[in-house]
HTML snippet that shows the backbone in 3Dmol.js (N, CA, C, O; Angstrom):
<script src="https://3Dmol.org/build/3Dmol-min.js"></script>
<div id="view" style="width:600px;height:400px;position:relative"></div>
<script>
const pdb = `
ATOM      1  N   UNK A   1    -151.820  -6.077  28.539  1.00  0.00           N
ATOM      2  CA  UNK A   1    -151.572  -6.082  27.115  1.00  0.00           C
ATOM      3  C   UNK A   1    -151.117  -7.496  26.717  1.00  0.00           C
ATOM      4  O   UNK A   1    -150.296  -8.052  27.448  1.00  0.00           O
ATOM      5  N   UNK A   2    -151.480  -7.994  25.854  1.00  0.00           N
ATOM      6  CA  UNK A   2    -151.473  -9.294  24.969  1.00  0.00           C
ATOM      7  C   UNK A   2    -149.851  -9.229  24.717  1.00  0.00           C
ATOM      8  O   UNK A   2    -149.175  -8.258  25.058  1.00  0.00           O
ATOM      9  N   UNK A   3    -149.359 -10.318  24.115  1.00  0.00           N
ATOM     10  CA  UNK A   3    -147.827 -10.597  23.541  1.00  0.00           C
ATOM     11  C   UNK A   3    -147.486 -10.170  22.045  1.00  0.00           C
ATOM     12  O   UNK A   3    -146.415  -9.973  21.470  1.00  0.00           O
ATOM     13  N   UNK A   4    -149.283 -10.080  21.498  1.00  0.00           N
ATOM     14  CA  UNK A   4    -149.404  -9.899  20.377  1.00  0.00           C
ATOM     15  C   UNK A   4    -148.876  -7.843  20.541  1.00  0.00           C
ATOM     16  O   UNK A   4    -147.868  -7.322  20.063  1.00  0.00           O
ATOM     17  N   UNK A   5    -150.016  -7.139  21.381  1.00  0.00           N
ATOM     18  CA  UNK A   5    -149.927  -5.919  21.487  1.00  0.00           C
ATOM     19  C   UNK A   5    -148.439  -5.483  21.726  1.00  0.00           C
ATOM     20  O   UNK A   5    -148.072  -4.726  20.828  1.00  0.00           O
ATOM     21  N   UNK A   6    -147.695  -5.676  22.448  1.00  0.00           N
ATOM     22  CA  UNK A   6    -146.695  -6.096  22.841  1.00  0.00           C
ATOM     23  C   UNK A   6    -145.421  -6.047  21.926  1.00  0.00           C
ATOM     24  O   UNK A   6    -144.501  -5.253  22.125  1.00  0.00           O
ATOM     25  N   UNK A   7    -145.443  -6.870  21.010  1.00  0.00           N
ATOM     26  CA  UNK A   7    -144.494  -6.985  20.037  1.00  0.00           C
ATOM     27  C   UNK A   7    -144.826  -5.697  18.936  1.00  0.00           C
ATOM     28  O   UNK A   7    -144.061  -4.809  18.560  1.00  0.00           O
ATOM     29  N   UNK A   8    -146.560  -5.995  18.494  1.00  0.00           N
ATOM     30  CA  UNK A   8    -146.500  -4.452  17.828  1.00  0.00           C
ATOM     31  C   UNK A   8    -145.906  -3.487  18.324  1.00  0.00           C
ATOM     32  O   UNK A   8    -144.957  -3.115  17.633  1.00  0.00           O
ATOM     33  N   UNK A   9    -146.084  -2.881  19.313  1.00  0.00           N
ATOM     34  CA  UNK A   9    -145.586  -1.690  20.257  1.00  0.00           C
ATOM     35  C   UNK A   9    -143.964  -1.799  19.565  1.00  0.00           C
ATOM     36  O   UNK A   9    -143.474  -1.245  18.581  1.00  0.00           O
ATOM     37  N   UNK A  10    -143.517  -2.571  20.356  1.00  0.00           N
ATOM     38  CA  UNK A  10    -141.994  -2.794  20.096  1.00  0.00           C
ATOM     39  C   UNK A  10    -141.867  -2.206  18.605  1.00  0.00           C
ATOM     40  O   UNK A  10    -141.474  -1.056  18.409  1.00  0.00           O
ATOM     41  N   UNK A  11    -142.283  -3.211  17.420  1.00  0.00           N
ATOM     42  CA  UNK A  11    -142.075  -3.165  16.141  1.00  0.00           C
ATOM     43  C   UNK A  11    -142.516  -1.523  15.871  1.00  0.00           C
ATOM     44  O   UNK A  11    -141.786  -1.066  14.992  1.00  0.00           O
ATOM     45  N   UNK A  12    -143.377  -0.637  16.311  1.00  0.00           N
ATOM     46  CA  UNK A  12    -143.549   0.724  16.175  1.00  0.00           C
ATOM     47  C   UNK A  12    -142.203   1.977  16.825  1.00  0.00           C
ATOM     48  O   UNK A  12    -141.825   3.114  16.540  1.00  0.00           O
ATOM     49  N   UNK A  13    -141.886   0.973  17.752  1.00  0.00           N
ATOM     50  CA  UNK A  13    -140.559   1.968  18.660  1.00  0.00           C
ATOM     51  C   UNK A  13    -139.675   1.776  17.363  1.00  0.00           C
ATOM     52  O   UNK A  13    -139.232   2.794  16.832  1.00  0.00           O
ATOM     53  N   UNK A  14    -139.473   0.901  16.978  1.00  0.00           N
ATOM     54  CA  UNK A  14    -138.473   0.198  16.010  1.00  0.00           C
ATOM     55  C   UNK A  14    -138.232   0.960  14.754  1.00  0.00           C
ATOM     56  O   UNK A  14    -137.121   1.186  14.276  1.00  0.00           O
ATOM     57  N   UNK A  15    -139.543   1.388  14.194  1.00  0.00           N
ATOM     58  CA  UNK A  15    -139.911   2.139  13.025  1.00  0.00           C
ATOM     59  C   UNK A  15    -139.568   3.425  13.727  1.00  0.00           C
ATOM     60  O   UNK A  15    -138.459   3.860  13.418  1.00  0.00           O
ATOM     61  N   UNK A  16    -140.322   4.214  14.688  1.00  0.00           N
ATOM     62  CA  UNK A  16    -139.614   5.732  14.688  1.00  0.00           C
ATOM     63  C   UNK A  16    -138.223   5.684  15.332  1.00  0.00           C
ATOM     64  O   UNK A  16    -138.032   6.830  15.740  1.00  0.00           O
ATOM     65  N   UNK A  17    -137.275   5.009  15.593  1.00  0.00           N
ATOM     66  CA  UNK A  17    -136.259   4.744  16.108  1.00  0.00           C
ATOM     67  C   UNK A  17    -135.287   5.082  14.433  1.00  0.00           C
ATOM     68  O   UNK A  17    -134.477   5.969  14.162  1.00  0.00           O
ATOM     69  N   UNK A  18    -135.750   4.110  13.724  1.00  0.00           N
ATOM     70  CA  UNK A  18    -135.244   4.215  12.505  1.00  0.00           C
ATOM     71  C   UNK A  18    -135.369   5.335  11.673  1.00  0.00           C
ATOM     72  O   UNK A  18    -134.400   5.677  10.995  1.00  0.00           O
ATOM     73  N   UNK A  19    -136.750   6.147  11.614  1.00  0.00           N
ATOM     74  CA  UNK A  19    -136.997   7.150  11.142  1.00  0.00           C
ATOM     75  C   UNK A  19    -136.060   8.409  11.674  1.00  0.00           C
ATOM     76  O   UNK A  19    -135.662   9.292  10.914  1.00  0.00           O
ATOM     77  N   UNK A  20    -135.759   8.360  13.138  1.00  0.00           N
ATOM     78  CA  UNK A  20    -135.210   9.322  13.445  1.00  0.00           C
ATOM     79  C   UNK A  20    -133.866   9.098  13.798  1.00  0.00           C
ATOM     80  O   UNK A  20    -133.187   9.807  14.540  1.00  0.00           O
ATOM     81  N   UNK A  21    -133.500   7.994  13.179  1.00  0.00           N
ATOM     82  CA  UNK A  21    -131.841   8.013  13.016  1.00  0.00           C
ATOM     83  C   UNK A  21    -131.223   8.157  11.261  1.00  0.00           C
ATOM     84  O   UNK A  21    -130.080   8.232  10.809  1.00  0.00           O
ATOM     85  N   UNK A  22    -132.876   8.147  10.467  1.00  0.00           N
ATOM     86  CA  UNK A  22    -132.651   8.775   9.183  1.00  0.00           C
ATOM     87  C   UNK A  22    -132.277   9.953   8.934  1.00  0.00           C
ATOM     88  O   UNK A  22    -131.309  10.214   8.220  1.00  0.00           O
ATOM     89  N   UNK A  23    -133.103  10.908   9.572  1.00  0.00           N
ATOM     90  CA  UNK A  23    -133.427  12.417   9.880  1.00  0.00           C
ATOM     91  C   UNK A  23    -131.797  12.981  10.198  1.00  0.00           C
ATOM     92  O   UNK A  23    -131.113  13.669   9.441  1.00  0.00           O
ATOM     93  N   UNK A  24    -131.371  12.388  11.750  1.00  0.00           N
ATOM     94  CA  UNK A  24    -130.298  12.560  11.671  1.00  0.00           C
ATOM     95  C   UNK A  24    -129.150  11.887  11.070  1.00  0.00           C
ATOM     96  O   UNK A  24    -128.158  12.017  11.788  1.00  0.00           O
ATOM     97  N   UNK A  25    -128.910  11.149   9.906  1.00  0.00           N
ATOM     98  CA  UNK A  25    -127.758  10.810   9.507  1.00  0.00           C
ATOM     99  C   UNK A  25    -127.918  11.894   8.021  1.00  0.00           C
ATOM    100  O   UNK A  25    -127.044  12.224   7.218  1.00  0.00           O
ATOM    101  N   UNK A  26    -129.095  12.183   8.056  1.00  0.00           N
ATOM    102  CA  UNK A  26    -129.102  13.796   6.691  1.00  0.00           C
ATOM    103  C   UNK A  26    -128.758  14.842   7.563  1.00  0.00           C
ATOM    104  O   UNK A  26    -128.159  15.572   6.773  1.00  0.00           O
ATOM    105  N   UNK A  27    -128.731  15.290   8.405  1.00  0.00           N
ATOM    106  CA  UNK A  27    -128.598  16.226   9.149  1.00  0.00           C
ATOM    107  C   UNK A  27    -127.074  15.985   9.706  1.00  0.00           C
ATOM    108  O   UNK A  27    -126.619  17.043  10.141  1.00  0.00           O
ATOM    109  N   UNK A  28    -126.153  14.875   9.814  1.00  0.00           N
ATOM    110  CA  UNK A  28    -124.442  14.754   9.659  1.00  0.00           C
ATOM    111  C   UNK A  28    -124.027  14.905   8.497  1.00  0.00           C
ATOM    112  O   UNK A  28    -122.908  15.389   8.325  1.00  0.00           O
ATOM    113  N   UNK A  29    -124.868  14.508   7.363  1.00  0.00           N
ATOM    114  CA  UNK A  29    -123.526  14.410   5.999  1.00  0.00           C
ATOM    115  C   UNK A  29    -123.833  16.013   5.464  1.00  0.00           C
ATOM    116  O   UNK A  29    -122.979  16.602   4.802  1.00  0.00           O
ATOM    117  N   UNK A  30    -125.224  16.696   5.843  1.00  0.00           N
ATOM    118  CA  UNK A  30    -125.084  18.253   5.718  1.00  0.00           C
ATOM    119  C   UNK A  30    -123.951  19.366   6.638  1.00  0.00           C
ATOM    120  O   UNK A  30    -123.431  20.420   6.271  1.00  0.00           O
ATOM    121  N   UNK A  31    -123.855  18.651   7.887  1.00  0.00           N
ATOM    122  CA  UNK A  31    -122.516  18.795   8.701  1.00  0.00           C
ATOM    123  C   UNK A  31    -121.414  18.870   8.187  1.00  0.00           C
ATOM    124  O   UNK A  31    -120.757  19.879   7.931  1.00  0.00           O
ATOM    125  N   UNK A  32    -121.222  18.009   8.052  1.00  0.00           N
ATOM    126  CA  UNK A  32    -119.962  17.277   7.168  1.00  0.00           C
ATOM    127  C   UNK A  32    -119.490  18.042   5.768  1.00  0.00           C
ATOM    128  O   UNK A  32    -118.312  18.069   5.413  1.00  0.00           O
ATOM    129  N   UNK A  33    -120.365  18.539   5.166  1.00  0.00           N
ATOM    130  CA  UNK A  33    -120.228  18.706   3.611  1.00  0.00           C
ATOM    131  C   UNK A  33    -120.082  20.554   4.278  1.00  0.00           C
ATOM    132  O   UNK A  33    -119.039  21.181   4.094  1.00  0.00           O
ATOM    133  N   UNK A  34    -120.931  20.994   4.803  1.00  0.00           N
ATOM    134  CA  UNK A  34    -120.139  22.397   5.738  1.00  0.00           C
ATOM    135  C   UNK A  34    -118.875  22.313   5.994  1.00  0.00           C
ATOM    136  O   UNK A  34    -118.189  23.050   5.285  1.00  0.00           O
ATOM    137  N   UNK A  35    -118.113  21.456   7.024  1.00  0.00           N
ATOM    138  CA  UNK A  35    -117.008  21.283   7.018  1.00  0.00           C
ATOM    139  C   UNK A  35    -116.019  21.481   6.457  1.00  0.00           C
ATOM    140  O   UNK A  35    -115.049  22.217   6.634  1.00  0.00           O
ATOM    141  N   UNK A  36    -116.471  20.384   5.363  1.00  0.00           N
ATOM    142  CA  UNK A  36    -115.147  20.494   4.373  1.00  0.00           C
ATOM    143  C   UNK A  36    -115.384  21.660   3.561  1.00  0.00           C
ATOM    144  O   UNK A  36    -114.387  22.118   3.002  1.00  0.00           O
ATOM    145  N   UNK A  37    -116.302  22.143   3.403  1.00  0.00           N
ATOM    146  CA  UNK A  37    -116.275  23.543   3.007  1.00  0.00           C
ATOM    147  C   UNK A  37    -115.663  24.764   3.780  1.00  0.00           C
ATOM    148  O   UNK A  37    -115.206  25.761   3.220  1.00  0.00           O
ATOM    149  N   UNK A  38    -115.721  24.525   5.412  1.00  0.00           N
ATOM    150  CA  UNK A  38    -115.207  25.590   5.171  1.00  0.00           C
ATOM    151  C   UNK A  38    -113.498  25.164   5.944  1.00  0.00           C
ATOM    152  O   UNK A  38    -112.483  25.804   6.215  1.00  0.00           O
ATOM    153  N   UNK A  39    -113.817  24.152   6.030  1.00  0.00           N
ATOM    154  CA  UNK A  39    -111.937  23.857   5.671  1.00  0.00           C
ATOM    155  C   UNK A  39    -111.282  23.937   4.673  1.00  0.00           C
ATOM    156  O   UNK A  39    -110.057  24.060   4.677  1.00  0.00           O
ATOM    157  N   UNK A  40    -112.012  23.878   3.636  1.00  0.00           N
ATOM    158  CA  UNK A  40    -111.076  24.360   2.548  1.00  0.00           C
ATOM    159  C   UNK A  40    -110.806  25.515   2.264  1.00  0.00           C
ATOM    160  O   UNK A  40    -109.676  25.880   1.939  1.00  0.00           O
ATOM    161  N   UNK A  41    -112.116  26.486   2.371  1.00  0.00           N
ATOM    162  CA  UNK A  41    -111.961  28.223   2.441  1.00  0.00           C
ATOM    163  C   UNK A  41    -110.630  28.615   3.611  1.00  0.00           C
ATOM    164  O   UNK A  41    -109.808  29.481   3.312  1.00  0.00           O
ATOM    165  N   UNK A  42    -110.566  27.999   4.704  1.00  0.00           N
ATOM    166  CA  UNK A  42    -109.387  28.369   5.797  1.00  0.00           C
ATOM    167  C   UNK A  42    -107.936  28.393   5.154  1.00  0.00           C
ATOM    168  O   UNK A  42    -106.973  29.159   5.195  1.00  0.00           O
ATOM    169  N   UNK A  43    -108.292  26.979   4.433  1.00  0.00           N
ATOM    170  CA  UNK A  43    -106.716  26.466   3.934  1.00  0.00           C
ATOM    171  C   UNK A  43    -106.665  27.667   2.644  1.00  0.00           C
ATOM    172  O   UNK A  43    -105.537  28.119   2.443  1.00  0.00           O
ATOM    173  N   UNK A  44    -107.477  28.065   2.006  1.00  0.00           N
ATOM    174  CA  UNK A  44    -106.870  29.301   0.963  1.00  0.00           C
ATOM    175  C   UNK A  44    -106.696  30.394   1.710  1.00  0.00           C
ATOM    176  O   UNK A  44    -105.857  31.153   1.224  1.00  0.00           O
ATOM    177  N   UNK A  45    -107.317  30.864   3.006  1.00  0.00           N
ATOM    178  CA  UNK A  45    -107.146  32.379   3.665  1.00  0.00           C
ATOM    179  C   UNK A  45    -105.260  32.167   3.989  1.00  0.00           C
ATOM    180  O   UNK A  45    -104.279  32.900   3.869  1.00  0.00           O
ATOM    181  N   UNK A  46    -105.546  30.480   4.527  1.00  0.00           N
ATOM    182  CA  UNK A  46    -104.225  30.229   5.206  1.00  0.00           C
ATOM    183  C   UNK A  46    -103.379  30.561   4.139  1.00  0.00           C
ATOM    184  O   UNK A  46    -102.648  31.551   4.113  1.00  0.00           O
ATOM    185  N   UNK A  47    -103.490  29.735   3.282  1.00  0.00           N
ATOM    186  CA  UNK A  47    -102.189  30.026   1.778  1.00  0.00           C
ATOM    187  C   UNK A  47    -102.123  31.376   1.273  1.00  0.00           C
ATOM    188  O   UNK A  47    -101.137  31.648   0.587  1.00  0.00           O
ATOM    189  N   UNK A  48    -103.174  32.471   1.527  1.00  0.00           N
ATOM    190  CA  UNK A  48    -102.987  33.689   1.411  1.00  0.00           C
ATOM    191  C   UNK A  48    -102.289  34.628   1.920  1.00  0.00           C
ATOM    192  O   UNK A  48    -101.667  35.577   1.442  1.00  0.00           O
ATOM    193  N   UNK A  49    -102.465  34.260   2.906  1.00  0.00           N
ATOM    194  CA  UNK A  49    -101.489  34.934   4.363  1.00  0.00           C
ATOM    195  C   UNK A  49    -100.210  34.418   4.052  1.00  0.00           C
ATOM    196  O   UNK A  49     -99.347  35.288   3.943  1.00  0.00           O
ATOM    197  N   UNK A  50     -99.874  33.357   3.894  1.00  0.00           N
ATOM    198  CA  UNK A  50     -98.320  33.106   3.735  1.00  0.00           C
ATOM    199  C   UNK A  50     -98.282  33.221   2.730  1.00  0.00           C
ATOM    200  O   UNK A  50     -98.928  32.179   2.620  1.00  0.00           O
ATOM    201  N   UNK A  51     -98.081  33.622   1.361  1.00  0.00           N
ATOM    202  CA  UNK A  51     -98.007  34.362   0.617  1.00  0.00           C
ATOM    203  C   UNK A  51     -97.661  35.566   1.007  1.00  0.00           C
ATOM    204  O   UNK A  51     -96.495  35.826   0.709  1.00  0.00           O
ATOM    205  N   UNK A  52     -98.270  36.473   1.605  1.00  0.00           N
ATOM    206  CA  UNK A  52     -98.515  38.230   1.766  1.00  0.00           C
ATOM    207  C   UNK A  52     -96.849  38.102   3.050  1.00  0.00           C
ATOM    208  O   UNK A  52     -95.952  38.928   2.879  1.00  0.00           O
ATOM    209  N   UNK A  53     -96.771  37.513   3.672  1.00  0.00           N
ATOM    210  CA  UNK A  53     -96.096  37.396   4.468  1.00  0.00           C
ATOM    211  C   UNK A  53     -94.711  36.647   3.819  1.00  0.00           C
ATOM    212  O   UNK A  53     -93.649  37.009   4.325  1.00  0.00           O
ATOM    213  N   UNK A  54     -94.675  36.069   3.204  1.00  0.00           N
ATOM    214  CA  UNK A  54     -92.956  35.577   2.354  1.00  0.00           C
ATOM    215  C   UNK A  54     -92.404  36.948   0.826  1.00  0.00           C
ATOM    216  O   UNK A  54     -91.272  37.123   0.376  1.00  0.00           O
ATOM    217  N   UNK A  55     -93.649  37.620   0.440  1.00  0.00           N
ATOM    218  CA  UNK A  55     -93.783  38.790  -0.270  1.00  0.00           C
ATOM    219  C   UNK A  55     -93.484  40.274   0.441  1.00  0.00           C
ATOM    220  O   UNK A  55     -93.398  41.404  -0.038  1.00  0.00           O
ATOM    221  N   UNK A  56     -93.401  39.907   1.410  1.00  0.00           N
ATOM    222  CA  UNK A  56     -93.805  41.504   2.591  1.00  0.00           C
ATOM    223  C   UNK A  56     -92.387  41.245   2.239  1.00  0.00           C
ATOM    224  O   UNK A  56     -92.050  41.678   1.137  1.00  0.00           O
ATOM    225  N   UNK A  57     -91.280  40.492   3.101  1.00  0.00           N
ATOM    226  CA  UNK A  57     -90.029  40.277   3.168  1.00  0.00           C
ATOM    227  C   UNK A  57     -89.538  40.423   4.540  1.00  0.00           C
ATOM    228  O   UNK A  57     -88.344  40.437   4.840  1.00  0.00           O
ATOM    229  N   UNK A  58     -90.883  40.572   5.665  1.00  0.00           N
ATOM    230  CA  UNK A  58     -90.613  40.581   6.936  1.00  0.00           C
ATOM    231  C   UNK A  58     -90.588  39.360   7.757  1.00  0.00           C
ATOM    232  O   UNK A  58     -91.240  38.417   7.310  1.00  0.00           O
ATOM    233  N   UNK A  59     -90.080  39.220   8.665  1.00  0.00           N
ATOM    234  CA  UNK A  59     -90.046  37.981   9.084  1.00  0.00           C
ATOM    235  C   UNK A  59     -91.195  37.812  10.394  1.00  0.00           C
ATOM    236  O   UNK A  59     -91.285  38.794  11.132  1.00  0.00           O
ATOM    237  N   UNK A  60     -91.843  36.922  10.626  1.00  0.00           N
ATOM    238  CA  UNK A  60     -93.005  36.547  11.201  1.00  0.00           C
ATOM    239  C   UNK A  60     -92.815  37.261  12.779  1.00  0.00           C
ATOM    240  O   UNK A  60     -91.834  37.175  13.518  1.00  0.00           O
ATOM    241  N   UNK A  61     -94.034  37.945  12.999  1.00  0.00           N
ATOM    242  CA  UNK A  61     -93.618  38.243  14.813  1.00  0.00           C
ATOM    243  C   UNK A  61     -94.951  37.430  15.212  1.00  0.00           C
ATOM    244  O   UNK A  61     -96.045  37.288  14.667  1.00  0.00           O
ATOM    245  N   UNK A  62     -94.229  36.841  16.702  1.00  0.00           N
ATOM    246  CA  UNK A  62     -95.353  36.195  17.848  1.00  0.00           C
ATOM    247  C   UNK A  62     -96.360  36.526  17.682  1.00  0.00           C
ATOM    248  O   UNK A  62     -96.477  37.375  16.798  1.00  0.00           O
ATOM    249  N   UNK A  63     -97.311  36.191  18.217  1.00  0.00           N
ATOM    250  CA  UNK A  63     -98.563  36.991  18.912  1.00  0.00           C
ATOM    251  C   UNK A  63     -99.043  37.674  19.750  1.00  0.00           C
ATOM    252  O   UNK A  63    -100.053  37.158  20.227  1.00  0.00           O
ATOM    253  N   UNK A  64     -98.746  38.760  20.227  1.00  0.00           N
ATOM    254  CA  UNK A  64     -98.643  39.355  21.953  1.00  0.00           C
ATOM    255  C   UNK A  64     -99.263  37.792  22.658  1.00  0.00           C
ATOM    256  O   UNK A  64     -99.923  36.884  22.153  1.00  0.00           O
ATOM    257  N   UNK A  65     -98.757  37.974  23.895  1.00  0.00           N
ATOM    258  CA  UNK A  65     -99.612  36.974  25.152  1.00  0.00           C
ATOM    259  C   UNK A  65    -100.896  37.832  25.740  1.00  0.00           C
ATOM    260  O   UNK A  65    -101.572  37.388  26.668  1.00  0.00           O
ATOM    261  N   UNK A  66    -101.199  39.264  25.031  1.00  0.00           N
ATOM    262  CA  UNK A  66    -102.782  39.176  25.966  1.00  0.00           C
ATOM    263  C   UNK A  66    -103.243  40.239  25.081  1.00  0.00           C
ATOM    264  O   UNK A  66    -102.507  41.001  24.454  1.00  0.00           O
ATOM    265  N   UNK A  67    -104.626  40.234  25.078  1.00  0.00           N
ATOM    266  CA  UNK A  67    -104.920  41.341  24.088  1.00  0.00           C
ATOM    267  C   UNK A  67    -105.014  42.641  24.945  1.00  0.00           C
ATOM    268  O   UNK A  67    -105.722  43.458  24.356  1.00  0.00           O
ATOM    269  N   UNK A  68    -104.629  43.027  25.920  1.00  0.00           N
ATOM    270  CA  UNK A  68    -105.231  44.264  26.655  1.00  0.00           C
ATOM    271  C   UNK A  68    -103.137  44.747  26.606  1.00  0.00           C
ATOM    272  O   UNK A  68    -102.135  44.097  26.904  1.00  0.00           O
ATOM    273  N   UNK A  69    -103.395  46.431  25.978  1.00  0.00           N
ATOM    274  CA  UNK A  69    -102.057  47.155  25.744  1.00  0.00           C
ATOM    275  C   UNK A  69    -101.910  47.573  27.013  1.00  0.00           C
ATOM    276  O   UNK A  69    -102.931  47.930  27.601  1.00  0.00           O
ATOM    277  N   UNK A  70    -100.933  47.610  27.542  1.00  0.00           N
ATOM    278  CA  UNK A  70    -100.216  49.284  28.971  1.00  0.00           C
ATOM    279  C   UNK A  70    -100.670  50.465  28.741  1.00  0.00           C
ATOM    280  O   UNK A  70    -100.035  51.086  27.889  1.00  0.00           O
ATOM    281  N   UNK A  71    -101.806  51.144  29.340  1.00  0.00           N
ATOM    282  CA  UNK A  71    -102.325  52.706  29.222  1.00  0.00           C
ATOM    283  C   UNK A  71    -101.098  53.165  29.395  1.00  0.00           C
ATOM    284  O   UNK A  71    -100.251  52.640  30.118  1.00  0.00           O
ATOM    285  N   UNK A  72    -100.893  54.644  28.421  1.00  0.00           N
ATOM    286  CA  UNK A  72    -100.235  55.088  28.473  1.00  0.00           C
ATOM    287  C   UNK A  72    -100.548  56.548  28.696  1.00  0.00           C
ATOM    288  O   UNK A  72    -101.081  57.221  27.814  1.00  0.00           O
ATOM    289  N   UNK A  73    -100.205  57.057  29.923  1.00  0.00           N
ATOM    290  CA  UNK A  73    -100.108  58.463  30.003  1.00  0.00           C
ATOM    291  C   UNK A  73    -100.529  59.693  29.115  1.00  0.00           C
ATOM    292  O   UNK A  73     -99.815  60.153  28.224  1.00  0.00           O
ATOM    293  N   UNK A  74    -101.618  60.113  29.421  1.00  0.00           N
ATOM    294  CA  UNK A  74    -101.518  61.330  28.444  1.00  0.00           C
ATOM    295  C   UNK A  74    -100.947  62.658  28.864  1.00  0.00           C
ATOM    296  O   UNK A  74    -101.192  63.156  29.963  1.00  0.00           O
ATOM    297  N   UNK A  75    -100.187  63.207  27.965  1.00  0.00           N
ATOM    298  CA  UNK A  75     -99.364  64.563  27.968  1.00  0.00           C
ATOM    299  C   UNK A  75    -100.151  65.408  28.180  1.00  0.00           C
ATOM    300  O   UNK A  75    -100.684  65.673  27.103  1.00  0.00           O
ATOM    301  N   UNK A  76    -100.796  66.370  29.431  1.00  0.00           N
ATOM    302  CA  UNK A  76    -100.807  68.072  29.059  1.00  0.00           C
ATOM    303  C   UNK A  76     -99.827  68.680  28.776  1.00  0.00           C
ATOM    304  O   UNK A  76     -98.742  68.172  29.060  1.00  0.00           O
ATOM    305  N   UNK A  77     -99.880  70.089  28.063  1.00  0.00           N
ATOM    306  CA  UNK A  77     -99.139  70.935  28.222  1.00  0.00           C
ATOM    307  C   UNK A  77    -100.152  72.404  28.868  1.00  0.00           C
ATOM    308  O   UNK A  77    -101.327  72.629  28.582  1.00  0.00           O
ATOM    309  N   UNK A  78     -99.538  72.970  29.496  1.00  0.00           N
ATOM    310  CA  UNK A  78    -100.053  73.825  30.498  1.00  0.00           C
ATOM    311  C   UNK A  78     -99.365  75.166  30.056  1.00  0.00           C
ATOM    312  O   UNK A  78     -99.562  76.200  30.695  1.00  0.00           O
TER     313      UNK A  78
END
`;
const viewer = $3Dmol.createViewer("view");
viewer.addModel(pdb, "pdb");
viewer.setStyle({}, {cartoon: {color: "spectrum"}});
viewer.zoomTo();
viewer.render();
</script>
């Protein structure tokens, strides 16, 4: 291949290189704009909840440490 062929080539990598760092920089700020969407929906569930919870008049409990309860025995009576 010539120096001429050569540099075209290059100058073509160059162009879809660019094309497909277009593609994806629309495909981050659609990311992005999700995001802050639904960070902001969190931050109102969040401000909802504390609300319901300074209104209840109860005071906050932990979180259990595991989701699985102690079976508990079932009663016959005979």
């Amino acid at each position: 291949m010539t120096w001429a062929g050569e540099a075209l080539a290059a100058i073509r990598k160059i162009v879809l290189i660019e094309e497909r760092i277009g593609g994806l920089t629309e495909q981050v700020k659609v990311l992005a704009d999700s995001y802050v969407e639904l960070d902001r929906r969190l931050l109102k569930m969040e401000a909802k909840f504390e609300l319901l919870e300074s209104l209840s008049g109860r005071p906050r409990k932990a979180l259990p440490a595991s989701a699985s309860r102690p079976k508990t025995k079932s009663k016959r009576t005979e």
